[in-house]
Every structure is written in structure tokens, then in C-alpha cells.
C-alpha positions in Angstrom: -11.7 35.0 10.7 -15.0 34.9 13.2 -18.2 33.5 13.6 -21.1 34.8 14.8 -23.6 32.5 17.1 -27.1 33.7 18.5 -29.0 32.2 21.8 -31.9 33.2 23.3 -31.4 33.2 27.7 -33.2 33.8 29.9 -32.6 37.2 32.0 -31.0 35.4 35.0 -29.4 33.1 33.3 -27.0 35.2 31.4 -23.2 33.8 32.5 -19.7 34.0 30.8 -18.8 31.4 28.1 -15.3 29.7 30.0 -12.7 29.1 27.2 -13.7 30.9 24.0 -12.3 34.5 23.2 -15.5 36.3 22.0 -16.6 39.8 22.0 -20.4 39.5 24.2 -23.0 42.1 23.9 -26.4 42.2 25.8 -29.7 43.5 23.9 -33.2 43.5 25.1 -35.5 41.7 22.7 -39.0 43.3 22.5 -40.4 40.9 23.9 -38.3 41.5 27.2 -35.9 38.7 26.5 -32.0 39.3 26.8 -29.9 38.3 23.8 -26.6 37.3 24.3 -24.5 37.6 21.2 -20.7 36.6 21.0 -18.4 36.1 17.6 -15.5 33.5 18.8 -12.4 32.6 16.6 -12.5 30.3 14.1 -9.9 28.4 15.5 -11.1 28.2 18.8 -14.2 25.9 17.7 -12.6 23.2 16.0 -13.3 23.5 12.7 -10.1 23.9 10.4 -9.0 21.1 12.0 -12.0 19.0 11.5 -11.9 20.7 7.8 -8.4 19.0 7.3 -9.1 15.9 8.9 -11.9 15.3 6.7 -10.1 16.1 3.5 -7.1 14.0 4.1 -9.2 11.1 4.3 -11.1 12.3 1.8 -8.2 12.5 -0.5 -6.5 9.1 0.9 -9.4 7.3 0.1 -9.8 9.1 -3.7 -6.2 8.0 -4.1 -6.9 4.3 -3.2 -9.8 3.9 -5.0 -8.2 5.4 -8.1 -4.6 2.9 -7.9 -7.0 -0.1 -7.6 -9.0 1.2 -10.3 -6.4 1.6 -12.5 -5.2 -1.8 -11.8 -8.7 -3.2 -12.1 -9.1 -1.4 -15.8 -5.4 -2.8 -17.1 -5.9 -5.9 -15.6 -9.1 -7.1 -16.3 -9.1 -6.1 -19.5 -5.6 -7.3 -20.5 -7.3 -10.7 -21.7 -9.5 -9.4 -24.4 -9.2 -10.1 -27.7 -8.4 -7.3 -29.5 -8.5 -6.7 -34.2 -6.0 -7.4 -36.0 -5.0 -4.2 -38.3 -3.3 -4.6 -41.6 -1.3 -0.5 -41.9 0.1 0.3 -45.4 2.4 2.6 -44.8 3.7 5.9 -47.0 6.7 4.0 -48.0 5.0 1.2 -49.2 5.9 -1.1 -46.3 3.1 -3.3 -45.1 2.7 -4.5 -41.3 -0.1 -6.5 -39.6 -0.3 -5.9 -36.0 -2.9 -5.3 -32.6 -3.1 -1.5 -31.8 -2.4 -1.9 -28.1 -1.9 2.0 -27.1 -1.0 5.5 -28.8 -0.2 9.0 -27.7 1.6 12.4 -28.9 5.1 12.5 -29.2 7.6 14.8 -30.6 9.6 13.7 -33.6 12.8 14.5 -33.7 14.8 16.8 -36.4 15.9 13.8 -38.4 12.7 12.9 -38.9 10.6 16.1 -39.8 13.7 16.6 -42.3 12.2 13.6 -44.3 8.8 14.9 -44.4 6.9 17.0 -46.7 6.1 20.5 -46.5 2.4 19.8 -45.3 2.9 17.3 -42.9 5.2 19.6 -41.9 3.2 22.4 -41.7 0.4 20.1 -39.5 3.2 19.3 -37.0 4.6 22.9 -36.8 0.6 23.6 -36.0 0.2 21.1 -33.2 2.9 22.4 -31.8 5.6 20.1 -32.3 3.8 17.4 -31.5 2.4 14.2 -33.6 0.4 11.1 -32.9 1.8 7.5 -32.9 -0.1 4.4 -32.2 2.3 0.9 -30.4 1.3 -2.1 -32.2 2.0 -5.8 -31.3 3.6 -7.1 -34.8 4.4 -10.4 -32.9 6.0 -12.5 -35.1 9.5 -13.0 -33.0 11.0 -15.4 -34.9 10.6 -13.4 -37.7 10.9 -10.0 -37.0 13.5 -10.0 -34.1 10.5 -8.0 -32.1 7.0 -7.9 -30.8 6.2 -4.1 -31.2 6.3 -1.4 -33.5 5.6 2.0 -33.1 3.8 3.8 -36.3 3.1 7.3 -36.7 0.0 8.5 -38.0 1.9 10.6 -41.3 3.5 6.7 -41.9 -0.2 5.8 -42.9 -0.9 5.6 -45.9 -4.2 3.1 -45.0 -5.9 0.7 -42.2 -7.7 -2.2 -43.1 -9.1 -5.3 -41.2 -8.7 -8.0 -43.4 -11.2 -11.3 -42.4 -8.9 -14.0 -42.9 -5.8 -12.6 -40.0 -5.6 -15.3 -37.4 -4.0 -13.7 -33.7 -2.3 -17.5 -32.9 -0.8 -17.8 -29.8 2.1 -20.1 -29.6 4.1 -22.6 -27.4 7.5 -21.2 -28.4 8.0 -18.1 -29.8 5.1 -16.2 -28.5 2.4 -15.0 -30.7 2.2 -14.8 -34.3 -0.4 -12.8 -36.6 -1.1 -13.8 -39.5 -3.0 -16.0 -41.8 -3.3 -19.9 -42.0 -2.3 -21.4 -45.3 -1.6 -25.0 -44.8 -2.8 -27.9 -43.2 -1.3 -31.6 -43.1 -3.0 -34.7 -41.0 -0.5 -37.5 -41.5 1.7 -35.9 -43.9 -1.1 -35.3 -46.2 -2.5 -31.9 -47.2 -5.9 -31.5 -46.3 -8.8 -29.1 -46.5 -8.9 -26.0 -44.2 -12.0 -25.0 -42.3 -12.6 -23.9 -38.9 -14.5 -27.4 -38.0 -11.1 -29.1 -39.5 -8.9 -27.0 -37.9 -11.0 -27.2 -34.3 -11.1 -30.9 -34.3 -7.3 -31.6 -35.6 -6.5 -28.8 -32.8 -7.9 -30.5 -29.8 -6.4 -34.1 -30.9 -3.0 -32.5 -31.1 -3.7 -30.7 -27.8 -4.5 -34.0 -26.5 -1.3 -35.6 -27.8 1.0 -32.6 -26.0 -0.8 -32.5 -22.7 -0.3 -36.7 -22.8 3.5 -36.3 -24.0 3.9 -33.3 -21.2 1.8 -35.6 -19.1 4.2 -38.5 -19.1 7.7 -36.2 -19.3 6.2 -34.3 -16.1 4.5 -37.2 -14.3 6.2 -40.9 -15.1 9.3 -39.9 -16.5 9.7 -37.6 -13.7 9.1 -40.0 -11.0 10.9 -42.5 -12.5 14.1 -40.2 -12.6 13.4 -39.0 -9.1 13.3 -42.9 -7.7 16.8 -43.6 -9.7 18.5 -40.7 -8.0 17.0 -41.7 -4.6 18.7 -45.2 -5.4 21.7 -43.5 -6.6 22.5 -41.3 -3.6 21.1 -44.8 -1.2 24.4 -46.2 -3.0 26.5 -43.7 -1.7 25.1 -43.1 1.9 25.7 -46.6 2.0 29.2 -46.2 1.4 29.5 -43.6 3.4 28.0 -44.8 6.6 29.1 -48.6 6.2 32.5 -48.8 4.8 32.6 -49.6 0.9 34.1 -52.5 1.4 31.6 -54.0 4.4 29.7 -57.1 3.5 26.4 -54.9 4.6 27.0 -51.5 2.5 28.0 -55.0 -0.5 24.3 -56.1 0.1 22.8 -52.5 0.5 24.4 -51.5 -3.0 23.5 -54.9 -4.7 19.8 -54.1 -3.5 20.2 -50.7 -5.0 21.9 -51.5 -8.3 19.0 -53.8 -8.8 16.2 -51.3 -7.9 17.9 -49.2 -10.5 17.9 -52.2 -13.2 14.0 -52.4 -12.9 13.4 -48.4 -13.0 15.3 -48.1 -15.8 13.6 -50.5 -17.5 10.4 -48.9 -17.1 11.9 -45.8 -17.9 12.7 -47.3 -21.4 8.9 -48.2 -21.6 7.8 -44.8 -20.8 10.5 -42.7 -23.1 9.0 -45.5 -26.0 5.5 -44.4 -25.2 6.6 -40.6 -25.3 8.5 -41.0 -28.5 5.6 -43.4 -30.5 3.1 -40.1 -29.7 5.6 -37.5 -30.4 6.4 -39.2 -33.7 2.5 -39.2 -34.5 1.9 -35.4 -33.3 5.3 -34.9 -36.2 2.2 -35.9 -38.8 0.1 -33.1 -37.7 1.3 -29.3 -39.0 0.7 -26.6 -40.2 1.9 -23.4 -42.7 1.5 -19.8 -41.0 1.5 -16.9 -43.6 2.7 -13.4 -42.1 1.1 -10.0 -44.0 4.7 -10.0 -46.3 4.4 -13.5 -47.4 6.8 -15.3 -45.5 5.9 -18.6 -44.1 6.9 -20.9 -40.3 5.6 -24.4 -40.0 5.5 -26.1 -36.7 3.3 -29.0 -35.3 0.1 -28.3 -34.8 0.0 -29.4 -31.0 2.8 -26.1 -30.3 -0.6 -23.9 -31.4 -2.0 -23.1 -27.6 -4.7 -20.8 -29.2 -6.0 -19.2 -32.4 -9.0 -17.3 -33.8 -9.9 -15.0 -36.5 -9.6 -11.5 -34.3 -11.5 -9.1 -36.8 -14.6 -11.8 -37.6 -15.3 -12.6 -33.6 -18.8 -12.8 -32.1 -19.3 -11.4 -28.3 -20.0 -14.7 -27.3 -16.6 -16.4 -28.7 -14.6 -13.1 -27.5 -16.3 -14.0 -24.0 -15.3 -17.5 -24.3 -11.5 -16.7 -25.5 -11.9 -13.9 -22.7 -12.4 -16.9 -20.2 -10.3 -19.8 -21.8 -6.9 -17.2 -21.1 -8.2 -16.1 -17.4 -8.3 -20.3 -16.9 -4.9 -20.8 -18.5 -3.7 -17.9 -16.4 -4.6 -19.3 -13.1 -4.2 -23.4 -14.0 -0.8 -23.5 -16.4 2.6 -22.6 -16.1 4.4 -19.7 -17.4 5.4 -19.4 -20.9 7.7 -17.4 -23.2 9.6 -15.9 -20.3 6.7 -15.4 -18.1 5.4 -12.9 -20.6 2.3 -15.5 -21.6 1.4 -18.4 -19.9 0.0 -19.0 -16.8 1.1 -18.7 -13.2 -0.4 -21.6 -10.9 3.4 -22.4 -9.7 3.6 -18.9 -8.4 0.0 -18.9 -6.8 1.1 -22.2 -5.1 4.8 -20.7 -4.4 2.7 -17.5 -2.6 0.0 -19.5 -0.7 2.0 -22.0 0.3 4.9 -19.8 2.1 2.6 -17.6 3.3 1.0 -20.3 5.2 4.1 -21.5 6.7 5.3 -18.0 7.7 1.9 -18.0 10.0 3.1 -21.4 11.1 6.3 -20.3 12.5 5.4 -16.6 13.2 2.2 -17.0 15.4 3.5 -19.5 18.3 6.7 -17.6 18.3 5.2 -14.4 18.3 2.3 -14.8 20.8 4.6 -16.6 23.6 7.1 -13.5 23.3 4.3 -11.5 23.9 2.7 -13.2 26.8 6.4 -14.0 28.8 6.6 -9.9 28.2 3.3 -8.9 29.5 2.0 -12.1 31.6 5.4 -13.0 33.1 8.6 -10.7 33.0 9.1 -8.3 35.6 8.5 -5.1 34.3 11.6 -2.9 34.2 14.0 -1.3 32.5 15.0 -4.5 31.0 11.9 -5.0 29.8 11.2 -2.1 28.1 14.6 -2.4 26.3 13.4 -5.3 24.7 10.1 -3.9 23.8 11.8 -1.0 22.0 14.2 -3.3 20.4 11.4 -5.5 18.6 9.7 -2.1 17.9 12.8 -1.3 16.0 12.9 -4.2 14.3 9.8 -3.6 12.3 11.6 -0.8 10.7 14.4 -2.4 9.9 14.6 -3.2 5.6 13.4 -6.0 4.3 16.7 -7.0 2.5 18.7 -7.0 5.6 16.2 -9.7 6.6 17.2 -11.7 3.4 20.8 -11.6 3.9 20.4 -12.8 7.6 18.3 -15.8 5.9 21.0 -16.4 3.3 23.8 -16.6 6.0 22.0 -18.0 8.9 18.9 -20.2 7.6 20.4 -21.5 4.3 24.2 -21.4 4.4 24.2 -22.1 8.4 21.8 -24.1 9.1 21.1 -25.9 6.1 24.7 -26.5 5.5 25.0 -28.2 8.7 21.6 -30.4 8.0 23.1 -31.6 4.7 26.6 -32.8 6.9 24.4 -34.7 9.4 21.6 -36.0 6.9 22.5 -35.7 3.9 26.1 -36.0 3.3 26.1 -38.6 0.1 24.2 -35.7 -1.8 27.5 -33.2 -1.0 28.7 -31.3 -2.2 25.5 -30.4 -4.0 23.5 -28.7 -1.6 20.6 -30.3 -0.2 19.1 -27.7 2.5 22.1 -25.8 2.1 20.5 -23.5 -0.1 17.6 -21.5 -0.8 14.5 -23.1 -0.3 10.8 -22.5 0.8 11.7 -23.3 4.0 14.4 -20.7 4.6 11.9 -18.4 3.1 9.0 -18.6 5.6 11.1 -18.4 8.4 12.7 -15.2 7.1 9.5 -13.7 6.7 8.9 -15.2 10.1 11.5 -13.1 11.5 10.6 -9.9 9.3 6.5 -9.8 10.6 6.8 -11.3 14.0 7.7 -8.0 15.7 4.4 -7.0 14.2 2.4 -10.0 15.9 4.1 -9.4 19.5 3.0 -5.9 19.2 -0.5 -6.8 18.4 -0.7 -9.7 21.2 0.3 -7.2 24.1 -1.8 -4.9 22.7 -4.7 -6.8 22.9 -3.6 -9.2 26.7 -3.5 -5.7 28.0 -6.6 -4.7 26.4 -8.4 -8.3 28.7 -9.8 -6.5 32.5 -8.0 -6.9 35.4 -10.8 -7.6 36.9 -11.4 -10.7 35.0 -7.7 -12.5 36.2 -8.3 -11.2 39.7 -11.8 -13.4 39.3 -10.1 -16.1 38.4 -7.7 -16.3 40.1 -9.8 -16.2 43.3 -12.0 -18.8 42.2 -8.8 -20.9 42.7 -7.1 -21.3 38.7 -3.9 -21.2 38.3 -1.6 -18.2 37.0 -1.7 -20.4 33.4 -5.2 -21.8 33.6 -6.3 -17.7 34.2 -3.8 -17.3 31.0 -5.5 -20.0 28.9 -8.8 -20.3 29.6 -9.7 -16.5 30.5 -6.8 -13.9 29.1 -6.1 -15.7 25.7 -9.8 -16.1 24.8 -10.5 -13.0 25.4 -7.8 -11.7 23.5 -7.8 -13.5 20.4 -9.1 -11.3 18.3 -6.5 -8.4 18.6 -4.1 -11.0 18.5 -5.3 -12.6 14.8 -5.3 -9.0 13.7 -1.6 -9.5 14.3 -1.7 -12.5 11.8 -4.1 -10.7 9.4 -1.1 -7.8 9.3 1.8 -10.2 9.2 0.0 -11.9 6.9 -0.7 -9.0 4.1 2.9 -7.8 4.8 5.0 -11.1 4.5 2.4 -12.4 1.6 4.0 -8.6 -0.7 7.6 -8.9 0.3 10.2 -9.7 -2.3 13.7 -8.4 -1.8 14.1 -11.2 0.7 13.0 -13.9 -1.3 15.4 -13.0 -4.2 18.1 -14.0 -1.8 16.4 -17.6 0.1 15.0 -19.1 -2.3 12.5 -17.4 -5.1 13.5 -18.2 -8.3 12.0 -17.3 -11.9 10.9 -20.2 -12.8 9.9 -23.2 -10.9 7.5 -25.6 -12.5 7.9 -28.9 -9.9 5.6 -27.4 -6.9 6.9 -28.2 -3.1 4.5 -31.0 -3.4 3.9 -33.7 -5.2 3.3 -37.7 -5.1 7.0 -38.7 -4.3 7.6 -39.4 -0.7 7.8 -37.7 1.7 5.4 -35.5 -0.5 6.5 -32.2 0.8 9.6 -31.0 -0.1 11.0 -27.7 2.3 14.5 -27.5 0.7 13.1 -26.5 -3.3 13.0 -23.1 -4.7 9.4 -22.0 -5.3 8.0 -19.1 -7.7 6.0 -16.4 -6.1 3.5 -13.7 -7.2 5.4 -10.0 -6.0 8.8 -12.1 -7.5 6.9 -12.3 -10.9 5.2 -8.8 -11.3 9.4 -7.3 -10.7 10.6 -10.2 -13.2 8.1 -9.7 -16.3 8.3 -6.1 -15.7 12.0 -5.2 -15.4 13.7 -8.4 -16.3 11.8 -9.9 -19.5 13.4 -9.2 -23.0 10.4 -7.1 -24.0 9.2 -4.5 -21.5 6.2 -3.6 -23.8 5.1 -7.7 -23.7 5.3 -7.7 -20.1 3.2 -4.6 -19.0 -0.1 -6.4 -19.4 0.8 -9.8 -17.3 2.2 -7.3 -14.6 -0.9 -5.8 -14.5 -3.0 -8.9 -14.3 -0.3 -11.0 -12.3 -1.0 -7.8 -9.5 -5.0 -8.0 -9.8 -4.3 -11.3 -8.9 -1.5 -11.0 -6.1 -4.5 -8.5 -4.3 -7.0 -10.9 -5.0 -5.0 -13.6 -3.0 -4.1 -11.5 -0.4 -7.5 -10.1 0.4 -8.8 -13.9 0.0 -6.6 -14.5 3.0 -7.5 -11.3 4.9 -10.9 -12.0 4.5 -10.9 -15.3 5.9 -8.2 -14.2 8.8 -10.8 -11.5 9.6 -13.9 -14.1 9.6 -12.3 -16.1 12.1 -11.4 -13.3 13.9 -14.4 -11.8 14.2 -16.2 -15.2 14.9 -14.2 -15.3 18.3 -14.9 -11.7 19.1 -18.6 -13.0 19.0 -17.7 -16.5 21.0 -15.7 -14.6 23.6 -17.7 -11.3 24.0 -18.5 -10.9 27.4 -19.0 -7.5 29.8 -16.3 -6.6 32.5 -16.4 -8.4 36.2 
């Protein structure tokens, strides 16, 4: 393949063209101008390669767009209510359910044997192949199952009746259905949607405060009398049981106790006097067959008629789930619910990780580059934390496990905390552990960024220094690391986006499925390192491989990963603002 190019020289001007293989011939113009013409090899000029170049990112960046699209469209939309369909099928069997997808399939000889001859024959014609819609029958307690798939010759009609209610529950996931009953203090009253609204949000009220003091009080109280509890035994411990001090330690103790207990009887009063009155307050579900659940109304998290909504309440529902999604706690196996522990769980050892990564990190780097002799030695440990990087995530986590939790936290629990033994204290997995994993797994990444960017800073700009009198560090501090902070918090933006997505080692130091008392909270000393912690990539592989119904899951793994990006671009974002705010503060020409 060739290409033929044209210019117009002058008549002394006419010389050879150095490094392209072309065929030249010389014609005279009428005009008395020479025209050199030449075809050269495709190849030689650059432009397959330019061709490919520019389709591979082409095609990388189509392929990107169209994964975060797809996640975008599933997730986004996972929160919208959706009809209600009552299906009367062939057999006479009714169902009630939310069409939630459909596609061909292939039924198998057993089934076509069952058929008649036409439907049959409309098979046979589609090739093989029928239509079948999934619909979410919820109903658990009921049905033993949330889905059912239906094929379109099962149907013998679809209806959308006004009065189906898509009620989402505190236990037993959803239920569809209708409502039929309604008690407020044990007497029947009248149902209507401004009845049902207001009894709703007292007996919302009335969980939240009974959650409120089981979660919060309670809680406290209990952590405070196993404080006291273990005080007993270090006291033993350390000062002899039978010492007049460890006597009046224990006495002191026992009598802390007294009093919390007390106040715990108070409290558990309170919580039982509001559970009793929230007893008073319930009401009769109807499913599409007739069968009938009653529950207290405060286990009702949400309900509204799904086939008689308005744009602006499905907006408002729309928003009220996204709100519950990013403030609650999971629910019903982390298929419903929200996920604020595992948004805390994420953040939160995310932020550590930097902690302990970027000191680490950037002081390997400028002892390597700044300070070591450079040598073979040298560049043995530069290849060896370029290995690292590649080495797998899970061998990471089992390093953690032995050496951060069973090592090292064992030892911390014989030195500090040996009155909790032998229930482990540090001694286990813990958010603690975590970080510095991940420390370990992304710092090879940040030392690799930092020498890339102190050898990046001029010469020219220590030699300056230094001859204006500074010091080997005060060159290092004042002139080298400013200038080189900006290649080194794209280290931390990397580390970042990369510890932020692990999760095989997590599974082993200290992620957990579900963890609803955060790493922080009002008892001292208000941070807790040694608890297990939930965490976003954890909870996309748990609802989607490890929840009793795959099909319930698929949505929340979708949303759960809008969100996961969300927070991890968040981060990048402001990592990269910072970053390029010192590249502004610190840019300055060569010496």
C-alpha cells in the first residue's frame, strides 16, 4: 500500500528526501517549474500506527463509558417505584407481583408436552424459543420466595387492581398486597390514607424512640457495666485478690455496677411501657389468595398504592429510599435497608490507610533517592517494592491475619488487656489491622510515585540551595519536598482508589457482614481501633453471592457500586484539588 504526495520546488532546490523509500520522478510544469513527485510506503509515514493508537483509545474509552453507564442505568433506577400486576394464569392460579425483568428462553420437553397444539405450534415457530417475564411476588413469610418466573402461554390475563399496596417491611422483606385492617388501641378503626399516614408516623415515632433507647441508653449502660466488670478483674489480676487495695478497687466497682443497673432497670421500664403501647397499634395485610399476616404497625418501614401513584409522590418515595439508603442500616440480610455503617466502615479505613501509608511511604522514598548510596543494593530494593505491587491482595490479608491481628494484637491484649482474656481484645480483626494491611498493599505504589516526582525537582534548584548555605534537610524540606508534592499526592490519590476497592483482605482482618455499632461513638475513649467494621466492596460480594435470594440482591449491588464510585471519586476529587492547589503554590521555573 502507497501514497502519493505532490510539491512544487524550485529548479535548484530539488534534493533527495533522507529516510523514506519512494519512487521520485522530475517533470517540467508549463510554467517552467520542476515537479518532484514521490509515492512512499504507508508504513514509513506513521500512520497505521497512529490509526491503532487512536482506536484503542477510542475503544477503551467506549468501553468505560458503557460499564459506568450500565451501572448508572441499574443503579439509579433501582429505587423506583414500580406497578403492582395482578397475572391470572391458564391454570386458574392467581399471583400478584412487580414485573422486574423478562427475556426468551427455551422450555424444556416436559413442559411443551403439557401444552396445546397451538401454543405449540407458536413455539415451534419462534424457533424454540418463548417469552417469560421475573416477577417479585414478595411475600416470604408466605410463599417461602420473593420471585417467580411466568411465561407468557401461563397468562391467561394482567390486571392492575387500585387497591394493591407494595409495603415494605422491617422483617420479612416486602409484602404485596392489600390492607384490610386497622386497630389503634386494640380497637378497629376506619381505613384511609390520612388515617393510615398519621397512625404510621406515631408508630414510626414509637420504634425509632424504642431502637433509640436499645441502641443509645441501654447500650451505654451495658458498655459501662462491662467496663466495671473487667475493672473487677484487672484489679485482681494486677493486685492480688486478696490485697486490701484490689478489696477497695472491687468494692468501688461492685458499687458502680449497683447504680448502672439500676438505671438500666429504669431504661428497660421505659422501653417496655412504649413497646407495650406500639403492641395496640396493628394491622391485617391481605395477599391476592386471601391469606392474611398481622404485625404492628411500627414494623411497616414503607407503603403506597403502586398502580394509583402521582409523579410527584413516586419522586418523593424515589427520594425517601435514596435517604434511607445512605442514613439507615442494612436490613433483611442486606438485601433492603440502608448502608451508612458500610459508608462509615469505607471512609473511615480509608482514611487511616493514608495515615499510615503516606509517612511511611514518602520517607522510604526520600532515604532511597535523597540519602542511600546508589548501588546495587539499592536497586535491589527498588525492584523488590516494585514487586511487591504485583503481589495478590489475599496474600496481603493473610500476612495481616498472622502478623497485625494474631501477633501483635495478641501480644497488646497480654500487656493491656489481660482481664478481658481469653476473649480477644486487639487480638483479632479489627479496623485497625485493616488500614495497616492496606498500608502495606498500596505503599509500594506511593514510594514509586515520591521518587518519581524528588527526581522529577532540578538539580539545579538543591545545588542553589545548598550554596546559599541550607542544609542537606533544609534543601529537602523547604525546596525538594515542595516542589514535589504534587507527584507525590498522586501517589495518595492512587493508593487511595486502590486500597478504598480491595476486599479479599478485609475478609480475613476484620470486615464483617454486619456491623451496626460504628468505630465511633460517645463512650470513651470514643474511637474504637480493635472493632470489626462493614465496608462497601465487602457488601456488593455479600448481597450478591452470599444473600439467600440472588434475584433480591441484584438491585442493591448495583446501587451499593454507584455508590462505592461515588465515594471513591469524592475522595479523588478532593485528593486531586489539593494536589493541584500545590502545583499552583509551588510552580516556579528552573534555576
Amino acid at each position: 500500500m502507497s501514497v502519493s504526495q505532490e510539491h512544487d520546488i524550485p529548479a535548484s532546490g530539488v534534493t533527495g528526501l533522507a529516510g523514506i523509500a519512494a519512487r521520485e520522478a522530475t517533470q517540467q510544469t508549463p510554467r517552467g517549474r520542476r515537479v518532484r513527485r514521490f509515492s512512499a510506503d504507508l508504513s514509513a509515514v506513521g500512520e497505521p500506527a497512529l490509526w491503532a493508537f487512536g482506536g484503542a483509545l477510542a475503544l477503551g474509552i467506549i468501553l468505560i463509558a458503557g460499564f459506568l453507564a450500565m451501572i448508572a442505568w441499574n443503579g439509579f433506577a433501582t429505587f423506583w417505584p414500580k406497578p403492582v400486576e395482578r397475572v391470572e394464569l391458564t391454570s386458574g392460579e392467581v399471583l400478584a407481583g412487580v414485573p422486574t425483568r423478562g427475556g426468551p428462553y427455551r422450555p424444556g420437553a416436559a413442559v411443551l408436552d403439557q401444552l396445546d397444539a397451538e401454543t405449540r405450534a407458536a413455539i415451534a415457530a419462534n424457533d424454540g424459543f418463548a417469552h417469560r417475564t421475573l416477577y417479585q411476588t414478595a411475600n416470604f413469610d408466605l410463599y417461602g420466595d420473593d420471585f417467580r418466573w411466568v411465561s407468557d402461554f401461563e397468562v391467561a390475563g394482567i390486571t392492575r387492581p387500585d387497591d394493591f399496596f407494595y409495603i415494605e417491611r422491617q422483617q420479612w422483606g416486602v409484602f404485596i398486597g392489600r390492607i384490610v385492617g386497622l386497630e389503634v388501641d386494640g380497637a378497629a378503626v376506619e381505613i384511609t390514607p390520612d388515617r393510615l399516614a398519621r397512625e404510621h408516623r406515631a408508630a414510626r415515632q414509637r420504634f425509632a424512640a424504642i431502637r433509640g433507647l436499645e441502641r443509645g441508653d441501654i447500650g451505654r449502660i451495658n458498655a459501662l457495666i462491662e467496663r466495671e466488670r473487667l475493672a473487677i478483674r484487672r484489679a485482681e489480676i494486677r493486685l492480688g485478690e486478696e490485697s486490701p487495695e484490689a478489696q477497695a478497687s472491687i468494692a468501688e466497682s461492685q458499687a458502680r455496677i449497683a447504680e448502672l443497673q439500676a438505671e438500666f432497670e429504669t431504661l428497660q421500664a421505659r422501653a417496655s411501657a412504649i413497646r407495650a403501647e406500639d403492641r395496640t397499634t396493628r394491622i391485617t395485610l391481605e395477599e391476592v389468595n386471601g391469606r392474611q399476616v398481622e404485625t404492628e404497625f411500627s414494623q411497616i418501614v414503607r407503603f403506597f398504592p403502586a398502580n394509583t401513584l402521582s409523579l410527584t409522590e413516586k419522586i418523593g418515595i424515589y427520594l425517601s429510599r435514596w435517604w434511607e439508603f445512605v442514613s439507615a442500616e442494612p436490613r433483611e440480610a442486606n438485601t433492603q435497608g440502608g448502608v451508612l455503617p458500610a459508608i462509615f466502615g469505607t471512609v473511615a479505613m480509608t482514611l487511616l490507610m493514608v495515615v499510615f501509608v503516606a509517612p511511611f511511604g514518602v520517607i522510604t522514598a526520600l532515604y532511597l533517592r535523597e540519602y542511600a548510596k546508589q548501588g546495587r543494593l539499592t536497586s535491589i530494593i527498588r525492584i523488590s517494592v516494585n514487586n511487591l505491587a504485583g503481589v495478590p491482595s489475599i496474600v496481603y490479608g493473610v500476612f495481616g491475619l498472622g502478623f497485625f491481628a494474631y501477633a501483635m494484637g495478641g501480644t497488646i491484649d497480654q500487656v493491656f488487656f489481660p482481664e478481658a482474656l481469653p476473649n480477644p481484645t486487639f487480638g483479632k480483626g479489627g479496623i485497625l489491622w485493616a488500614s495497616l494491611t492496606l498500608a502495606l498493599l498500596t505503599v509500594p505504589v506511593v514510594i514509586v510515585a515520591t521518587e518519581e516526582a524528588l527526581s522529577a525537582v532540578p538539580r539545579s534548584m538543591r545545588e542553589g540551595s545548598l550554596a546559599c548555605g541550607a542544609s542537606k534537610w533544609q534543601t529537602i524540606r523547604y525546596i525538594v519536598l515542595p516542589k514535589a508534592m504534587p507527584g507525590i499526592m498522586t501517589g495518595m490519590i492512587l493508593a487511595m482508589a486502590r486500597g478504598a476497592g480491595e476486599v479479599a483482605p478485609l475478609m480475613l482482618v476484620g470486615v464483617v457482614k454486619l456491623a451496626p455499632a460504628l468505630p465511633v461513638d460517645g463512650i470513651a475513649p470514643f474511637i474504637h481501633l480493635d472493632r470489626s467494621f462493614m465496608h462497601l466492596g465487602f457488601h456488593i460480594f455479600d448481597v450478591g453471592f452470599q444473600s439467600r435470594n440472588s434475584e433480591a440482591g441484584i438491585p442493591m449491588v448495583f446501587v451499593t457500586t454507584v455508590l462505592l464510585l461515588t465515594l471513591i471519586i469524592t475522595m479523588n476529587a478532593s485528593a486531586i484539588y489539593i494536589r493541584n492547589r500545590l502545583k499552583r503554590k509551588y510552580a516556579s521555573g528552573e534555576f
